[in-house]
C-alpha positions, 0 to 999 in steps of 0.5 A, a space after each residue: 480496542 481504541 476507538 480512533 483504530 480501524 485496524 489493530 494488529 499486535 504481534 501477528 505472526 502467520 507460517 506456511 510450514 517452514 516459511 514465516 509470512 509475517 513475523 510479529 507484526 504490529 500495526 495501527 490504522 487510525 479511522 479516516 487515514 490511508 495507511 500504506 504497506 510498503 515492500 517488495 513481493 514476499 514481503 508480507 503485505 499480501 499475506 497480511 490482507 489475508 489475515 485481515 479478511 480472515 481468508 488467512 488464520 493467525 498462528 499467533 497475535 492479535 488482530 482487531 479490525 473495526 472493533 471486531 477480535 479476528 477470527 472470531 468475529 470476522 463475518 461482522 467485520 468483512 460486512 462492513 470493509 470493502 476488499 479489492 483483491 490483487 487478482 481480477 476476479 471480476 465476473 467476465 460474463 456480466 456488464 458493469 452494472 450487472 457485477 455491482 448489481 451482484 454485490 448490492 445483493 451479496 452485501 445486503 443492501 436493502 432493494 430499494 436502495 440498492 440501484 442508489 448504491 450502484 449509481 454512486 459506485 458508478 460515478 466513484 470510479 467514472 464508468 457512469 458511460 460503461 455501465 451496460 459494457 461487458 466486463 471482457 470488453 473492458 481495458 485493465 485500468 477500467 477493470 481496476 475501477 471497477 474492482 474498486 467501486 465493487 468494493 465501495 457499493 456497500 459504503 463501507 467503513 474500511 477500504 483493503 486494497 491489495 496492489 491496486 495498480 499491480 500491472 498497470 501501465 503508468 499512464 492508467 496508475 495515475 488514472 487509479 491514484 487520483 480516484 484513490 486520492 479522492 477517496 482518501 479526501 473524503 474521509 475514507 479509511 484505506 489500507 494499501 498495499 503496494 510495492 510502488 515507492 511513488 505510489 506509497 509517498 503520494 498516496 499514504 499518511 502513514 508508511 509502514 516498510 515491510 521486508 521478510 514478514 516484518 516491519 522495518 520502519 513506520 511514519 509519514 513519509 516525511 518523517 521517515 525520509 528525515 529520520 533516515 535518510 536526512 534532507 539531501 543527498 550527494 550522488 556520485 559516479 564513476 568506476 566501480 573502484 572509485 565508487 567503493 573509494 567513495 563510500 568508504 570514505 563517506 561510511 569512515 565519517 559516519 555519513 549513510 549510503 546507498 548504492 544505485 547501479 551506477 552510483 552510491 548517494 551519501 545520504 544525509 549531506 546537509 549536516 556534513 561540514 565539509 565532509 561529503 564527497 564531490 558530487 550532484 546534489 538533490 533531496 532524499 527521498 522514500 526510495 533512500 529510505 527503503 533501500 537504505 532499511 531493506 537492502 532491496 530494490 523496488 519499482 
């Protein structure tokens, strides 16, 4: 394996009977990088996550995470990633400190250094103050925190988080994105899935948009803006007669669309020379993008 990947995936498919989870796919995660799974729900992200635990087994690929051929040497590789699941599975009857005390033991860290650890994790995610609170007496944006240091106890070389803010109010997603962000400035390799485009333009390096178990598109999220969805856009409405004169209009030049409910966006008007609709002007975005490759609306 390359050295410089924390996650190396080739040609991993995954089927449940007649349904293919993930269909081929292919996916590098370089070290000291936040890369983002983009999709809606069934896309595959989740399925993925759990071949990269190996709580799922491959029907066909390669999967390499760390260094370590998944799922062979999956125990090597899990001690040394952190997981945040989608679900809270976080032990109700317990206090904060007592949960991560749980993890300090079930990850093996030595004992004198395990009260370092949860100090650490405590801060990370700011609930140094909720330490002796019970896990029930907790809100939902507190409760993802301490997923989130659970998983970082250990100082672990790869952080998987499974829809980190699924669920969350807007207000508590910002409170997570920022402790994410942090993280990713210091250095820490992330994988995240998620199916927030917000989520994915802010907090990833690398985007890669999945739709029905595959991947439809990987880049920066500037580099995938500019590819397919160019620097602006045109946004026109009206009546659902007059919209579908506009895009064919707009489609007979070879200018892209999209449809938005109460309007279509021409996509990639900067280049138009006059060819363009009449319309409001503004900057294309990720959301274009995955609309534009998927077809799907997504939050």
């Amino acid at each position: 394996m390359d050295g410089q990947l924390a996650i190396r995936l080739r040609g991993v498919i995954k089927r449940y009977g007649p349904i293919t989870a993930v269909n081929g796919l292919d996916l590098d995660v370089p070290q000291g990088t936040c890369v983002g799974l983009l999709g809606p729900n069934g896309a595959g992200k989740s399925t993925t996550m759990r071949l990269l635990t190996a709580q799922a087994i491959a029907d066909e690929g390669e999967l390499e995470v760390l260094g370590f051929r998944l799922p062979a040497e999956s125990k090597q590789a899990r001690a040394r990633c952190g997981v945040t699941p989608q679900l809270d599975n976080l032990d109700v009857t317990l206090t904060v400190e007592q949960n991560l005390r749980v993890f300090a033991h079930l990850y093996r860290i030595a004992r004198a250094d395990r009260q370092a650890a949860i100090e650490r994790a405590l801060q990370i995610a700011n609930l140094v103050e909720r330490r002796d609170s019970r896990v029930d007496k907790l809100s939902g944006g507190m409760r993802r925190r301490l997923l989130i240091a659970r998983a970082l106890v250990h100082r672990p070389q790869l952080l998987l988080l499974d829809e980190p803010t699924v669920g969350l109010d807007p207000q508590v997603r910002q409170e997570l994105w920022a402790l994410i962000d942090a993280l990713r400035a210091e250095g820490t390799t992330i994988l995240m899935s998620t199916h927030y485009i917000e989520e994915a333009q802010r907090l990833a390096d690398t985007v890669l948009i999945m739709s029905h178990g595959s991947a439809v598109a990987a880049g920066s999220p500037s580099d995938l803006v500019a590819e397919h969805a160019g620097r602006e856009a045109i946004e026109v409405y009206g009546a659902p007669a007059a919209l579908a004169e506009a895009e064919a209009a707009a489609q007979a030049v070879g200018l892209r669309t999209r449809r938005t409910g109460t309007s279509i966006s021409v996509l990639g008007v900067e280049g138009a020379d006059g060819r363009a609709p009449e319309g409001e002007r503004r900057p294309t975005n990720l959301e274009d993008v995955f609309v534009l490759l998927t077809g799907e609306e997504i939050s």
